[in-house]
C-alpha positions in Angstrom: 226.5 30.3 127.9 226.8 28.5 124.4 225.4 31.2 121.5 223.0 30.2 119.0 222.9 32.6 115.6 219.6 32.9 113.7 219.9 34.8 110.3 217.0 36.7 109.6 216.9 38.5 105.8 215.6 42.1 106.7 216.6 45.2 106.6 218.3 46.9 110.1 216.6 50.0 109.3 213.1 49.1 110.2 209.6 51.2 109.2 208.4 54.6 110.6 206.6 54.1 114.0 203.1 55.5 113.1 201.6 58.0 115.5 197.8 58.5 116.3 195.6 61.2 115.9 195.3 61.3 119.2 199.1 61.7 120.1 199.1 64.4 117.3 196.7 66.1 119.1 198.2 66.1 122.5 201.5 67.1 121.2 200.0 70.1 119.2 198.3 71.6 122.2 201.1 71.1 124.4 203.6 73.2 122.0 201.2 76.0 122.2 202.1 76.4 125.9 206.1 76.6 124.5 208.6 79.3 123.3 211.6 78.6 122.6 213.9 81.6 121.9 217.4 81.3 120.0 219.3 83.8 120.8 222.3 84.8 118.8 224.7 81.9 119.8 222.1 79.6 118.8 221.5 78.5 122.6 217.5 77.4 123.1 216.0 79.4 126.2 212.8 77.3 126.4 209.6 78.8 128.0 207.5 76.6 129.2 203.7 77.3 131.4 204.9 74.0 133.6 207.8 72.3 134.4 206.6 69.2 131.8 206.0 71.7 129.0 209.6 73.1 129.5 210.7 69.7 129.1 209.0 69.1 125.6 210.4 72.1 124.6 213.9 71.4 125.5 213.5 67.4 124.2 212.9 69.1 121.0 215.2 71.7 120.8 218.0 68.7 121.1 216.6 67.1 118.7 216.4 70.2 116.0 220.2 71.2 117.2 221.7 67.4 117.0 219.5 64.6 116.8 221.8 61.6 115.6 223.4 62.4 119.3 220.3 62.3 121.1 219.3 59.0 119.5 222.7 57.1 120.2 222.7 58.1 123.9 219.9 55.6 123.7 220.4 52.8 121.6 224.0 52.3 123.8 221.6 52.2 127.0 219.4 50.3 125.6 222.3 47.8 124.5 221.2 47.4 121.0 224.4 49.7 119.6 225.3 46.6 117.4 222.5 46.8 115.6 223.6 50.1 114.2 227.3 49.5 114.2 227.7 45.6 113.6 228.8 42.8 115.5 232.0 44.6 116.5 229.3 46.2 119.3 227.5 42.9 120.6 229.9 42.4 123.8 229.2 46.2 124.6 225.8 45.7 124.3 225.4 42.3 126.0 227.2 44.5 129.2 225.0 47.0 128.6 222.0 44.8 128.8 223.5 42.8 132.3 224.1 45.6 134.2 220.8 47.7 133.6 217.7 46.1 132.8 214.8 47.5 130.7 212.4 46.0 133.0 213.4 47.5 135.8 213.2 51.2 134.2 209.4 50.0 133.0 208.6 49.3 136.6 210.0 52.3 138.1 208.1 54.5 135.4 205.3 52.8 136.3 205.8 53.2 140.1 207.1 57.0 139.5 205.4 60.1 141.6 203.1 61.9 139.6 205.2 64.6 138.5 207.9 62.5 137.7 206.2 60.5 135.3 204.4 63.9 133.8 208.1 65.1 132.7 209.2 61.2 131.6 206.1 62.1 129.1 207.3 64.7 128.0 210.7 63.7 127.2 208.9 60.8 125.0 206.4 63.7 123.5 208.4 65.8 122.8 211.3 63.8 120.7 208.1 62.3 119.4 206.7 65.6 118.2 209.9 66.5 116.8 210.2 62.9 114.6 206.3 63.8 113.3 206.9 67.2 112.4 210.9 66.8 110.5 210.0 63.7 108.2 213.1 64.2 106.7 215.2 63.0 109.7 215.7 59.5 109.8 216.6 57.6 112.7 219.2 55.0 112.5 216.9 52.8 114.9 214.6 54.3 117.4 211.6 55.6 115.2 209.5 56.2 118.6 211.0 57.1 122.3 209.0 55.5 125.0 208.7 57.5 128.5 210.9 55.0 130.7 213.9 55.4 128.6 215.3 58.2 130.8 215.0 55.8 133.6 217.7 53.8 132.0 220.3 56.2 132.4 219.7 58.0 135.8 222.9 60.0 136.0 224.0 62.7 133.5 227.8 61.5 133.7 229.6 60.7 130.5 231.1 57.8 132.3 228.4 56.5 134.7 228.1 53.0 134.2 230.2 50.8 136.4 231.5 47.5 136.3 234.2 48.2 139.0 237.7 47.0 137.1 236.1 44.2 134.8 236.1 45.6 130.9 234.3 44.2 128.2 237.0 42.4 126.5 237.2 40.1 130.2 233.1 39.8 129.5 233.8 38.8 125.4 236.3 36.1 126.6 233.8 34.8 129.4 230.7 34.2 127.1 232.3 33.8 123.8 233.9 30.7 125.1 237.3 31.9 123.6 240.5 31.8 125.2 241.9 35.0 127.1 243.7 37.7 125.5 246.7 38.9 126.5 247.5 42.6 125.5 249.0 45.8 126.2 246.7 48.6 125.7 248.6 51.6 124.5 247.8 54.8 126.6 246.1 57.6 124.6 247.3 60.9 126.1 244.3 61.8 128.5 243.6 58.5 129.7 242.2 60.5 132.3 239.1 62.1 131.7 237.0 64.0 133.9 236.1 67.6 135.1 237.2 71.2 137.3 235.0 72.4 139.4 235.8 75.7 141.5 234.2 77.4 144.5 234.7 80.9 145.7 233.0 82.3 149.2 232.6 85.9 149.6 235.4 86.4 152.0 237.8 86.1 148.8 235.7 87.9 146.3 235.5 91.7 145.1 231.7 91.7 145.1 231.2 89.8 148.3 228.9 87.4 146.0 229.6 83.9 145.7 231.5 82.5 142.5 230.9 78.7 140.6 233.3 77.6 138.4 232.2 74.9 136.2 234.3 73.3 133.1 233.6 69.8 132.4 235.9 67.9 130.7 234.0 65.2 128.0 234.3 64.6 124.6 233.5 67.3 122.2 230.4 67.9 121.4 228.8 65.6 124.1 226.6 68.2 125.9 224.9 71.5 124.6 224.3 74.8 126.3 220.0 75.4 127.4 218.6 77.4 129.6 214.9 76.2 131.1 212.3 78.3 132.7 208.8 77.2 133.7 206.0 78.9 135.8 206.3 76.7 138.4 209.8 77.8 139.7 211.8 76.4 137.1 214.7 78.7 135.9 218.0 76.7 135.6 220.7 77.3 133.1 223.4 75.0 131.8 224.8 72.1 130.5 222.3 69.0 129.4 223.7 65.7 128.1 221.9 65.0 124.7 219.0 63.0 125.0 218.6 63.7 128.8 215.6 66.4 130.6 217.9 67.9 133.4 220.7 71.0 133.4 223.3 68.5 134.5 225.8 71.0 135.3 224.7 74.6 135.7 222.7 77.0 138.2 219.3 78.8 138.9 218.8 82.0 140.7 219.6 80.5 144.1 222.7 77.9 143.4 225.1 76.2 141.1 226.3 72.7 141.0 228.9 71.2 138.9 229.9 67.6 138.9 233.4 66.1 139.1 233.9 61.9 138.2 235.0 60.5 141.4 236.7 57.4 142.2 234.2 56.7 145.3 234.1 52.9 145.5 230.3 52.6 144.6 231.0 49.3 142.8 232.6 46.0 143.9 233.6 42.6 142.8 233.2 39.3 144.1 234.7 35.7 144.0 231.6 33.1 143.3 232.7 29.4 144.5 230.1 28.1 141.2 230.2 24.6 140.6 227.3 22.0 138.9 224.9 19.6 141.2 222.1 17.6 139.3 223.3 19.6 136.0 222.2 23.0 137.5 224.9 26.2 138.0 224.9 26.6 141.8 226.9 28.8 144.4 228.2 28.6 147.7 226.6 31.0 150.1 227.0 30.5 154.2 227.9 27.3 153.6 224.6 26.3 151.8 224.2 26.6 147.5 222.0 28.4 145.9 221.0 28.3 142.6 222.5 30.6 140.2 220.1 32.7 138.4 220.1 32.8 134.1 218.7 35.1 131.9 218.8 34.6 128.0 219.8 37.6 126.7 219.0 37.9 122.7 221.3 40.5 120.7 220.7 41.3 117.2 223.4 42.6 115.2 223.9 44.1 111.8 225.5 42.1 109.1 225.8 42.6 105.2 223.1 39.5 105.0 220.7 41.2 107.3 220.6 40.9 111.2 222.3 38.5 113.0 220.7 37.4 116.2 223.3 35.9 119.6 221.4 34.1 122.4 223.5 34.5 125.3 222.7 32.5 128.7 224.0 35.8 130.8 224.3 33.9 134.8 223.8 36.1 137.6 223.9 35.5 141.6 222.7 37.6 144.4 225.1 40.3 144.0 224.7 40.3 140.6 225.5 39.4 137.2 228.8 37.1 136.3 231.0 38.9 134.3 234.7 37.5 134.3 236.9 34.5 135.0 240.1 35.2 136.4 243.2 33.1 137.7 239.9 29.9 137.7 237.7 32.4 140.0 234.6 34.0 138.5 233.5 37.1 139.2 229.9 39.2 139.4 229.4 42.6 139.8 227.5 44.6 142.4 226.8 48.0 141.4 223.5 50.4 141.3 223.8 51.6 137.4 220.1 52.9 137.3 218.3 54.3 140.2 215.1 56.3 140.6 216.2 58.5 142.7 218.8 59.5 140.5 216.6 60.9 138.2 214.5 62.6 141.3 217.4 64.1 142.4 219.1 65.4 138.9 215.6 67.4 138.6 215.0 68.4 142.1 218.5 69.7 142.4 217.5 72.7 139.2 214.8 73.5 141.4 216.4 73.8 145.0 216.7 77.6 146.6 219.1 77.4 148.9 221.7 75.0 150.4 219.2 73.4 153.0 217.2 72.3 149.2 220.1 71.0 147.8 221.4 69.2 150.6 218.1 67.4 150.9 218.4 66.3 147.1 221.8 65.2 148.1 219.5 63.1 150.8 218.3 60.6 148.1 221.7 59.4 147.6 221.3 59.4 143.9 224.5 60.5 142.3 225.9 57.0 141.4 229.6 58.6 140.0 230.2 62.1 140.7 231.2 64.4 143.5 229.3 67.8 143.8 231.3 71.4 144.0 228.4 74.0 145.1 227.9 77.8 145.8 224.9 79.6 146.1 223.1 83.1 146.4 223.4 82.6 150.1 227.6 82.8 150.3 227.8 78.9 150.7 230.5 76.8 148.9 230.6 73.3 149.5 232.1 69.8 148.3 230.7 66.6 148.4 233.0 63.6 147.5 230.8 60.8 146.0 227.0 60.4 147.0 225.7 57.1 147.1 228.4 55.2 148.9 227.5 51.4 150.1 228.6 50.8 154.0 231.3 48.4 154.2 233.7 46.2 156.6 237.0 47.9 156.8 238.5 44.8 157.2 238.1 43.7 153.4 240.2 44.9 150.4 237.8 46.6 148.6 239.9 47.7 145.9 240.0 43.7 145.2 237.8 40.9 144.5 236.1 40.0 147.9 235.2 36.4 149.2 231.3 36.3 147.7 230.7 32.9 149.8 230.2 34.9 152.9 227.6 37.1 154.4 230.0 39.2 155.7 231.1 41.0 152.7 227.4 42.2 151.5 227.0 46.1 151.8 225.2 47.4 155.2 223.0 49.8 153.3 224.6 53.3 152.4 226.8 55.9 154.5 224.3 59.1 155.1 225.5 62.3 153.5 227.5 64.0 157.0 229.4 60.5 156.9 230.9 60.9 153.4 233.9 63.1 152.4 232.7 66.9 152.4 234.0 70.4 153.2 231.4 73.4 153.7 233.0 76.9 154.0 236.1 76.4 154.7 238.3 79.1 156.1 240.9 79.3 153.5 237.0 80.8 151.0 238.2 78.9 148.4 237.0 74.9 146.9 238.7 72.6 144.1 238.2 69.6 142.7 240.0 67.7 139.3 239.1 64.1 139.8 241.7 64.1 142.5 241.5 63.4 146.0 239.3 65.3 148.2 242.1 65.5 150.7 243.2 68.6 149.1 239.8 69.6 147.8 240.4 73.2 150.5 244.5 73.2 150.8 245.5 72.8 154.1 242.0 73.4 155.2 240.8 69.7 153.8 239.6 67.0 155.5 241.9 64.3 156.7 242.1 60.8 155.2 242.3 59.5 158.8 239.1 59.9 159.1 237.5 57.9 156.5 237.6 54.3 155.4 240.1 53.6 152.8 236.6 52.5 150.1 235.2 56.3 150.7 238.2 58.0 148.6 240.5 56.1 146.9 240.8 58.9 144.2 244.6 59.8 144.1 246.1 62.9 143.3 247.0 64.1 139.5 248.5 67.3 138.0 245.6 69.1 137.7 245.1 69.0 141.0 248.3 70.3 142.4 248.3 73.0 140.0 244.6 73.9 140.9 245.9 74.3 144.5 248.6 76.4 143.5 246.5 78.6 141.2 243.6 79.0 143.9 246.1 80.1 146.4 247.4 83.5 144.9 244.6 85.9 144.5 241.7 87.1 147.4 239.6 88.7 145.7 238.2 87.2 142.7 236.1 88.4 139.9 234.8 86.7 137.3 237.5 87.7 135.1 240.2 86.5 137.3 238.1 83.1 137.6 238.2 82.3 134.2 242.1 83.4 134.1 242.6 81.5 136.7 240.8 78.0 135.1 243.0 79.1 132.1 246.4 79.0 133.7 248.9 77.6 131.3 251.6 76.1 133.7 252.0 72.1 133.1 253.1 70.9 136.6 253.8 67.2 135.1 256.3 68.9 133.4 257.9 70.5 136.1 258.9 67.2 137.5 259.7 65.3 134.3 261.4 67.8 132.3 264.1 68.8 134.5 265.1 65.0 135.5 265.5 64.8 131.3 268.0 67.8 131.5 269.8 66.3 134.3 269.9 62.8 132.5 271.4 65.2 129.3 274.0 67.1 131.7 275.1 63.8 133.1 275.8 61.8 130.6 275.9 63.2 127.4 279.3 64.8 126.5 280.2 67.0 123.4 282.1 64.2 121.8 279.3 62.1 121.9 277.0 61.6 118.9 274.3 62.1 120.8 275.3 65.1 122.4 274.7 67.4 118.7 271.5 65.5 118.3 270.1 66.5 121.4 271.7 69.6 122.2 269.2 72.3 120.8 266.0 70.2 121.9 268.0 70.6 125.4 268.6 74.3 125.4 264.9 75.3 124.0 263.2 72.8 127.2 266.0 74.2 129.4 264.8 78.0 129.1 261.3 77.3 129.1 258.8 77.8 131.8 256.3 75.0 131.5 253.9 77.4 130.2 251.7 76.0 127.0 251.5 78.5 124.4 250.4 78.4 120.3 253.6 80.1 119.9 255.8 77.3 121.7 258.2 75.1 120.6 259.2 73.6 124.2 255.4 72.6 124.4 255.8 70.1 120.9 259.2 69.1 122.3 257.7 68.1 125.9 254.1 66.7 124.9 255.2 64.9 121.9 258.4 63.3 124.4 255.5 62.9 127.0 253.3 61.0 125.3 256.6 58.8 124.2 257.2 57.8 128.3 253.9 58.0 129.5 253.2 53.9 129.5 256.6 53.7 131.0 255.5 56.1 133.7 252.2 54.5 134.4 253.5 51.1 134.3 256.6 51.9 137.6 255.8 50.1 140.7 256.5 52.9 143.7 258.5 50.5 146.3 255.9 50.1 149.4 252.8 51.5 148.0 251.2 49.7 145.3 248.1 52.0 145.2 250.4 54.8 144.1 248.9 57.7 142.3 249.8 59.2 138.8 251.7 62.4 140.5 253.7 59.8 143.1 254.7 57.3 139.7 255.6 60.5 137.6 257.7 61.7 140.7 259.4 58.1 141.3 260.3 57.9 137.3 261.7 60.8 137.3 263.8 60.4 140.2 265.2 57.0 139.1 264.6 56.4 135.4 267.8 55.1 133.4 269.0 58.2 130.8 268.0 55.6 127.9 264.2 55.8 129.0 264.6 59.5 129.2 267.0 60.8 126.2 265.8 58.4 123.8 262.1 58.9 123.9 263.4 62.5 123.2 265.8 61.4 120.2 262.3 59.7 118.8 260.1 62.6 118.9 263.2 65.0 117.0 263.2 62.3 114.3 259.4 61.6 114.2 258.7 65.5 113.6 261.4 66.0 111.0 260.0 62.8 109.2 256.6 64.3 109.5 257.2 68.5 109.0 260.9 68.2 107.5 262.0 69.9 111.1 261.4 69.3 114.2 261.4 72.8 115.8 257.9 72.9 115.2 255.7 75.8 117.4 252.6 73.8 119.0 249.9 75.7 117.3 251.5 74.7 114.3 250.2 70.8 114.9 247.5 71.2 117.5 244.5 72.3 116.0 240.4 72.6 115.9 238.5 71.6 113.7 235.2 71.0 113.1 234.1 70.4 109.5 231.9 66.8 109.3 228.2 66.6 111.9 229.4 62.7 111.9 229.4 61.2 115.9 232.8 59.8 114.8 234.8 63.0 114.2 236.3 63.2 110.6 239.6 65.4 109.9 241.7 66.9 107.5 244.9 69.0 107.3 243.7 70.2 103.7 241.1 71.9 105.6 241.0 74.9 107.7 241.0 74.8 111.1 242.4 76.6 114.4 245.7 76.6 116.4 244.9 75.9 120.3 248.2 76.6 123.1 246.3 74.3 125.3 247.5 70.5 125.9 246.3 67.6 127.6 245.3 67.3 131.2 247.7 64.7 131.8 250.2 66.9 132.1 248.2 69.1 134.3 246.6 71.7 132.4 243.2 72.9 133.5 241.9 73.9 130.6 242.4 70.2 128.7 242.3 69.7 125.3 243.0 66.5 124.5 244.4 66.0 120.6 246.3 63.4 118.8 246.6 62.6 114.7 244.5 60.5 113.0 244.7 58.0 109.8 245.9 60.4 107.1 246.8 63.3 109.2 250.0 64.3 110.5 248.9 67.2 112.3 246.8 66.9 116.1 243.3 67.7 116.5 241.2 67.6 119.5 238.8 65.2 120.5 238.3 65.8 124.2 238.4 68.1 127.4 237.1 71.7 127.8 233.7 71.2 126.6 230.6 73.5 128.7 232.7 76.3 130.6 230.5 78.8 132.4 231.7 81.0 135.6 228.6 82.3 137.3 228.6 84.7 140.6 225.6 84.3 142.3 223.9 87.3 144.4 221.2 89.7 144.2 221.3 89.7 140.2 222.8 86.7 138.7 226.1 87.2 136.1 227.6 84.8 134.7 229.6 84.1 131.3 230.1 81.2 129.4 232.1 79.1 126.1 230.9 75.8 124.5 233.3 73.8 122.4 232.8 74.5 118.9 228.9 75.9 118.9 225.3 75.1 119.7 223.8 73.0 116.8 225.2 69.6 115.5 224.2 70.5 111.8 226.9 71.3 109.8 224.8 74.1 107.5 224.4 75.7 111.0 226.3 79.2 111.1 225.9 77.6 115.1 227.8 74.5 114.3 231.3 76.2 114.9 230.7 79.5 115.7 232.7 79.3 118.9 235.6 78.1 117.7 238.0 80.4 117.4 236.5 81.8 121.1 237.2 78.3 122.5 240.5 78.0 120.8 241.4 81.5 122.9 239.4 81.3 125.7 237.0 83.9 125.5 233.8 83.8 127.1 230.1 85.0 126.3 227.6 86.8 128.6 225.0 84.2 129.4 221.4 85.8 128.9 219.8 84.8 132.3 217.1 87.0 132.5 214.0 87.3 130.3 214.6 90.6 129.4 218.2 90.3 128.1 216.8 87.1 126.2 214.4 89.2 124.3 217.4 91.5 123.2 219.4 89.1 121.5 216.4 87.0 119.8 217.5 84.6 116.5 214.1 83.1 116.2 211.2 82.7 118.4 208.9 79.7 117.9 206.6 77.2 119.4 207.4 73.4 118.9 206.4 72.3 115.5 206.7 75.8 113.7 
C-alpha cells in the first residue's frame, strides 16, 4: 500500500488530440442526417434519420449549451479529477478508480449488441465533431472522447456510485498510511438530496388521462432539458444528465418514467480475516486462504511543479476491493457500480410503448440506485422500489458489516422484479414517492413491510413524504394545473412538529421578569401565528429555517430509545417531545442575534435573504449580494417542502443563495395527444452570454411552467435556429 511520487515537469493541460480525415469525413456525413431546432427557450429538439444520428446530435447540442459540464462528468468517472483540481482530489479519484474499472467498460463496449455500440459511437462522434468544429473551446483534459466512456457510468443518477457507508476520508486514512481522523461533520441543511415523483390514474383525473409528475431534486444546473426524435421510433422528451445519450427522466408518446434515489440495500460490506503467510496478503475463506488480489493503481495529480504521480497497491478480495479499517477489521466492498445492462435498459426504456415494454426493461435489472414512479398512455401508474436488488439471508444484519470468512453471506443472485417493493394501480388512483419509504408510496393502499426482508427497504420516512401524502389526498380530479399546485404546496411539516414544542418550551419556562422573556417574546408571537407556510413575504420562515438549521445536528444526532434504525421524521418527533428548553430557546436567541449582526434587525422577510442567482458559467457557483438576483419563498426539503430549494451564504455573502433541489420539473398527461408543461432551474445553456443561461429564473423563482413543444408541428412554430451539426 506504500506510495511512491514521481515528479514529471509537463504541463497538465496536454496537446489537441488530432483527428483523421477519415473521422472528419464520417462525422460530416453523419450531421447531414441531423436538425437540431432551438426553440425559444433554447431547448435542442434533435432530429435524427436513426436512433445513432439522434444521438450525435444531442452529444453535441450538450456540448454547444455547456461543455465544461459534460467534460467533468467524465474525468470524475474516469478518476483522473485530481489532475484537473490537484492533489486535494487523488483519494476521490483512487475510489473512483477501485470501484469501476476502465477495463471492464472496454470489454463490455467491445462485447456490446450491435446497436448498442452504434449509439456508444455516436456519443464519442459527436462530442468529437463538436471539439473539431469549436477550436476555441478548450478542454481542461479530455481532448478526444472514446466510445466506452458511457459504459463507465451506467446509471443517469447524480448519486449512483456506491460504497455502502465507507466514505473517502475512511479510504485516505487506509492507503495513506495516516492515522484516523476523528471529526464531526457539520450538517448542511439538505443533507438529504434526492427527487418527487407523482402518479395520477384516470379514476382521479378530469380528462380521464393519465398524469406524471416528475421534479428531481439535484444540484443546479446538473441536467438540461432535450427532446429526441429519430425515424426509428424514437420520440422521448426530458431530462438528460450532461455528458450522458439517454432522457433520464422524462416521457414518449406512450409513457413517463421519473426516478427517485432509493435506499434499496444494493451494496454491502464485509469483515476480511487478512493476515501475511510467506510475505503474501491472504484471506480466510471456508476455512481455507486465498490470496488477496492487488492492483497498482497510478494517479497523476496537478501540482504548481507539474504532475505529480501516486502509485497506490489498491488490495481487493472476492467481493471486492478493500476499502476501510475499522475497530482492527478491514473492510471490502461489494457493489455493481457499472453494468451493461444499465445502459440497455436507460435507452430501451425511451423507446418502450406500453407498460408490458417497460416492465421488460425493468427485466434487466439495471437500475443500480433508483426507484421508478410510472404512468402511461394506457391509464397505468406504477412504483417500483429499487431494481437490481442482490438475494440475501435474512438472518444477517445487512445494514452492518457481515462475516466475509463464510460462504454463507455471498449474494444468491438477484430478487426478480414481482419480488421487489412495487404497487400498480392502486385503488386510492394516486402514487408518491420523496426518497421515503415505499410503505406509504399509495397511503393506506401501500404495500406492507411485513412482507419484505428488512435489506429490500430500509428507506425511512422524511417530511416530504408525509406532506406528499397529505397533499395527494385532497383533490380527485386532477389537472395539470392542480398537479403542479399541488408539487408547489408551501406547508413545512418539520415544522409542524418542532415549532410548537419551541413555543411550549417559551410558555413554560420563560416568565416576564425574565431577561429572556423580552428577548424572545416577538420571535415567539410572529412563529406563534404563523401557519408553516413558506412564503417571500415571511418573516416566520427566516425565524424557523435559520433556528432549524441551528438544531438540526442535535436532531440527527438523538438516539430514539428501542429503535436505533430510527428515521429523520421519528428523531425530529422524539426531540421535540423531550428536548431541554436550553436546546430549544437558545438556538432561537442565536439566530435573533446572528441576523441583527448581519442585517442590523432580525425581523427579516425570507425573500429578503434567500435568493437566485446566476451570474458566473463556473461548475463551482460564484455569488454576490452586489449583484442582482431573485427572492425565492421556497426552503429546504428538510423541512419538508416539495418544491426544495436548498440555499445557504457563502464566503463574503451574508445573504442565502441556492445551490440545490428543484432542478427539471415537467408534469405531462399522457392520452390520445400528449400535454405536458415544464421549468428548468435557471435556463438551457451554460454560457453566460446566452440570453438561455438564466432566462427561467424569475419563472423558477415563482413556479411558473412552459408548454413543452412535443409535437413537430408546434416545434416548427417557436423555431430560434435550425441547424445541422457543424453549421
Amino acid at each position: 500500500m506504500r506510495k511512491i511520487f514521481f515528479f514529471l515537469l509537463v504541463p497538465v493541460t496536454v496537446f489537441s488530440q488530432s483527428f483523421s480525415k477519415e473521422e472528419i469525413s464520417r462525422w460530416e456525413t453523419q450531421a447531414k442526417n441531423v436538425t437540431i431546432i432551438r426553440d425559444n427557450w433554447g431547448i435542442p429538439h434533435i432530429y435524427g434519420k436513426t436512433d445513432a444520428d439522434a444521438v450525435f446530435g444531442l452529444m453535441y447540442a450538450q456540448c454547444e449549451d455547456d461543455f465544461k459540464r459534460v467534460e467533468m462528468n467524465y474525468i470524475e468517472k474516469l478518476g483522473r479529477m485530481a489532475e484537473v483540481k490537484g492533489v486535494s482530489s487523488l483519494y476521490d479519484d483512487l475510489l473512483i478508480r477501485m470501484i469501476i474499472d476502465s477495463a471492464d467498460a472496454v470489454k463490455d463496449y467491445n462485447n456490446s449488441p450491435a446497436w448498442l455500440k452504434k449509439l456508444c459511437n455516436s456519443f464519442a462522434d459527436g462530442i468529437n465533431y463538436y471539439l473539431y468544429k469549436n477550436t476555441i473551446t478548450k478542454p481542461a483534459l479530455l481532448n478526444r472522447f472514446k466510445p466506452w466512456y458511457p459504459l463507465l457510468w451506467t446509471d443517469g443518477s447524480i448519486g449512483a456510485i456506491s460504497t455502502a457507508d465507507i466514505s473517502v476520508n475512511e479510504l485516505k486514512n487506509f492507503y495513506s498510511g495516516e492515522p484516523p481522523v476523528s471529526f464531526v461533520k457539520e450538517p448542511e441543511e439538505d443533507i438529504l438530496t434526492g427527487s418527487n415523483g407523482f402518479a395520477f390514474s384516470p379514476k382521479i383525473t378530469e380528462s380521464g388521462n393519465a398524469i406524471l409528475y416528475i421534479n428531481p431534486h439535484v444540484t443546479f444546473y446538473f441536467r438540461p432539458e432535450v427532446h429526441m426524435v429519430s425515424e426509428e421510433g424514437l420520440n422521448a422528451y426530458g431530462a438528460v444528465t450532461w455528458g450522458q445519450f439517454f432522457v433520464y427522466q422524462g416521457f414518449n408518446e406512450y409513457c413517463g418514467w421519473m426516478h427517485t434515489s432509493s435506499a434499496v440495500d444494493a451494496a454491502d460490506t464485509y469483515i476480511e480475516k487478512i493476515s501475511k503467510k510467506d510475505k503474501k496478503w491472504v484471506y480466510q475463506y471456508d476455512g481455507k486462504s486465498k490470496l488477496v488480489i492487488q492492483k497498482r493503481i497510478s494517479i497523476k495529480a496537478k501540482k504548481e511543479t507539474g504532475i505529480e504521480t501516486t502509485n497506490i497497491n489498491a488490495l481487493f478480495t472476492q467481493h471486492g476491493a478493500i476499502m476501510a479499517k475499522r475497530n482492527g477489521q478491514w473492510l471490502s466492498v461489494k457493489a455493481d457500480n457499472r453494468i451493461m445492462n444499465g445502459l440497455m435498459q436507460c435507452w430501451q426504456r425511451t423507446k418502450a410503448k406500453n407498460f408490458s415494454d417497460f416492465k421488460k426493461t425493468l427485466d434487466l435489472k439495471g437500475n443500480i440506485s433508483n426507484n421508478t414512479v410510472y404512468a402511461d398512455a394506457e391509464g397505468n401508474i406504477a412504483y417500483w422500489h429499487g431494481n437490481r436488488i442482490p438475494k440475501r439471508d435474512t438472518k444477517y444484519d445487512w445494514s452492518k458489516a457481515v462475516d466475509g470468512s463464510i460462504s454463507a453471506t455471498e449474494w444468491n443472485g438477484y430478487h426478480s422484479i414481482n419480488e421487489t417493493v412495487h404497487s400498480i394501480n392502486p385503488p386510492n388512483g394516486w402514487l408518491q414517492n420523496c426518497n421515503s419509504t415505499p410503505f406509504t408510496v399509495a397511503g393506506a393502499n401501500s404495500p406492507k413491510k411485513e412482507n419484505y426482508p428488512g435489506y429490500m427497504a430500509p428507506d425511512g420516512e422524511n417530511f416530504r413524504g408525509i406532506n406528499a401524502v397529505r397533499v395527494l389526498s385532497e383533490e380527485n380530479k386532477y389537472t395539470i394545473d392542480k398537479v403542479i399546485k399541488a408539487g408547489y404546496d408551501k406547508r413545512l411539516s418539520a415544522f409542524e412538529i418542532l415549532v410548537p414544542s419551541l413555543i411550549s418550551s417559551f410558555d413554560k419556562n420563560v416568565h416576564g421578569n425574565d431577561t429572556l422573556y423580552n428577548k424572545l417574546y416577538e420571535a415567539i408571537s410572529v412563529l406563534r401565528k404563523w401557519d408553516f407556510r413558506c412564503g417571500e413575504n415571511s418573516i416566520a420562515t427566516t425565524l424557523a429555517v435559520e433556528w432549524g438549521q441551528k438544531i438540526l445536528l442535535s436532531i440527527f444526532k438523538t438516539k430514539v430509545v428501542d429503535d436505533e434504525e430510527a428515521d429523520q421524521v421519528d428523531k425530529a418527533k422524539y426531540f421535540a417531545a423531550n428536548a431541554k428548553p436550553e436546546e430549544l430557546l437558545q438556538p432561537l436567541l442565536a439566530t435573533i442575534n446572528d441576523l441583527k449582526n448581519k442585517f442590523g434587525r432580525w425581523q427579516i422577510e425570507w425573500g429578503d435573504i434567500n435568493r437566485f442567482q446566476r451570474i458566473s458559467s463556473d461548475i463551482d457557483n460564484k455569488f454576490d449580494d452586489s449583484k442582482p438576483s431573485i427572492p425565492v419563498g421556497f426552503v429546504s426539503s428538510t423541512w419538508g417542502m416539495l418544491p426544495s430549494y436548498t440555499s445557504r451564504s457563502f464566503p463574503g455573502t451574508k445573504k442565502r443563495y441556492g445551490v440545490n433541489g428543484n432542478s427539471f420539473i415537467c408534469a405531462v398527461e399522457f392520452g390520445k395527444r400528449i400535454k405536458a408543461r415544464s421549468l428548468l432551474a435557471g435556463g438551457e445553456s451554460g454560457k453566460e452570454n446566452s440570453k438561455h443561461f438564466f432566462d427561467q429564473g424569475s419563472m423558477y423563482s415563482q413556479g411558473q411552467f412552459k408548454d413543452v413543444l412535443f409535437y413537430k408541428e408546434d416545434v416548427m412554430k417557436s423555431v430560434e435556429k435550425m441547424y445541422h451539426p457543424g453549421e
